[in-house]
C-alpha positions in Angstrom: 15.7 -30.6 2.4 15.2 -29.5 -1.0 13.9 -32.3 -3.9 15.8 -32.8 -6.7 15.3 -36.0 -9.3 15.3 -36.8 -12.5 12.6 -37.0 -15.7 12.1 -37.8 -19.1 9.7 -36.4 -21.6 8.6 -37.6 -24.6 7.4 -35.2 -27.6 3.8 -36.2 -29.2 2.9 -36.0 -33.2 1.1 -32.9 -31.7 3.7 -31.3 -29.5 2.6 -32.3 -26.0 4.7 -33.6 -23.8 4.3 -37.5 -21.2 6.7 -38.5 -19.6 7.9 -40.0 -16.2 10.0 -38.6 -12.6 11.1 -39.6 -9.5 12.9 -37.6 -6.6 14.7 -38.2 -3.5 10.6 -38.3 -1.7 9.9 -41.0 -3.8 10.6 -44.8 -4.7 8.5 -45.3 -7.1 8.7 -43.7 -11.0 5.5 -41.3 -11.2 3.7 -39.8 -15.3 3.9 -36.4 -15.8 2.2 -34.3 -19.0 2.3 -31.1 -20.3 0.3 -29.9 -22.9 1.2 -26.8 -25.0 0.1 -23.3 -24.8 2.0 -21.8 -27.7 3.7 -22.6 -30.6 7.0 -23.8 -30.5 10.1 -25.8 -32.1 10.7 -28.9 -30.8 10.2 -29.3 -27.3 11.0 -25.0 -27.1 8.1 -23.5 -25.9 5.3 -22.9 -22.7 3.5 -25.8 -21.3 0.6 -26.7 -18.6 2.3 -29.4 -17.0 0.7 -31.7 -14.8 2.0 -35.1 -12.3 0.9 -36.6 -9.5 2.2 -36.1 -6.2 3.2 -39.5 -4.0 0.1 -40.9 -5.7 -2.1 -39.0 -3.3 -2.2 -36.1 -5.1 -1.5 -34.0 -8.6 0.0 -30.6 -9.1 -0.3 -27.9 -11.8 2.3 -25.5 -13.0 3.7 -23.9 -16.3 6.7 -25.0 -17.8 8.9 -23.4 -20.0 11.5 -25.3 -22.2 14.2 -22.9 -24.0 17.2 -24.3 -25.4 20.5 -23.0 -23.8 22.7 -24.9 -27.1 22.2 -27.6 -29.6 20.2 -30.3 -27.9 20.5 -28.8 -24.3 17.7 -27.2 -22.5 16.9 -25.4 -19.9 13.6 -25.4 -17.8 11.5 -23.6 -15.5 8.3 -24.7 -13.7 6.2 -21.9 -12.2 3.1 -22.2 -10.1 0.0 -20.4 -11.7 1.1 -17.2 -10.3 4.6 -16.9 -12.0 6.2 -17.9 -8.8 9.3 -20.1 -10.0 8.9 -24.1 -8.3 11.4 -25.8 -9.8 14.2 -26.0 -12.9 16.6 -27.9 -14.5 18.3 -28.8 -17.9 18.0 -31.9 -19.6 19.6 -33.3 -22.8 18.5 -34.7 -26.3 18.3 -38.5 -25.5 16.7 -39.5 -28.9 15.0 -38.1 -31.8 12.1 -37.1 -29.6 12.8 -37.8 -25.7 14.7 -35.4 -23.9 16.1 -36.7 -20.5 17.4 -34.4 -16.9 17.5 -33.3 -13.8 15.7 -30.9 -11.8 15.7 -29.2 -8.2 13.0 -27.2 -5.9 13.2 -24.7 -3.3 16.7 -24.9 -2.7 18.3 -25.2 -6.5 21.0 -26.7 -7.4 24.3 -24.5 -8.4 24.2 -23.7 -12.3 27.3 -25.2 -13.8 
């Protein structure tokens, strides 16, 4: 079975990103980060993101947010290899959260 569930991220003063998930492994609501690795627009741009796994344990991947039209996005989580994890598209929810959905291993079909 593949994972797919949902997140939010919230933009900082200095353009990280925290924010929450959960997935169809999971009951409970779990933090995520990212912290930035380039400079960017908005929430466009590369990230180290970080979350913890089932509270057991945390993972680390890069993330990149690019925006596919005004206040959509796509993104892309790799592992530390390039190897692509997970990706999704999420929305401009307010001023500075963006809100989506995402999928692993077995992605969900692009609209």
């Amino acid at each position: 079975m593949s994972v797919r569930g949902s997140f939010y991220f919230k933009i900082t003063v200095t353009g990280n990103l925290i924010g929450e998930y959960f997935n169809n492994y999971s009951n409970v609501s779990l933090s995520k980060s990212a912290n930035r690795i380039n400079p960017g627009i908005g929430f466009v741009g590369q990230y180290v993101t970080s979350w913890s796994e089932n509270q057991t344990s945390a993972e680390i991947n890069k993330l990149t947010i690019e925006e596919i039209s005004t206040n959509m996005f796509k993104l892309i989580w790799t592992d530390m290899n390039g190897k692509e994890t997970f990706h999704g598209k999420a929305s401009l929810l307010e001023k500075n959260i963006i809100y989506g959905y995402y999928s692993g291993e077995q992605f969900i079909q692009e609209h």
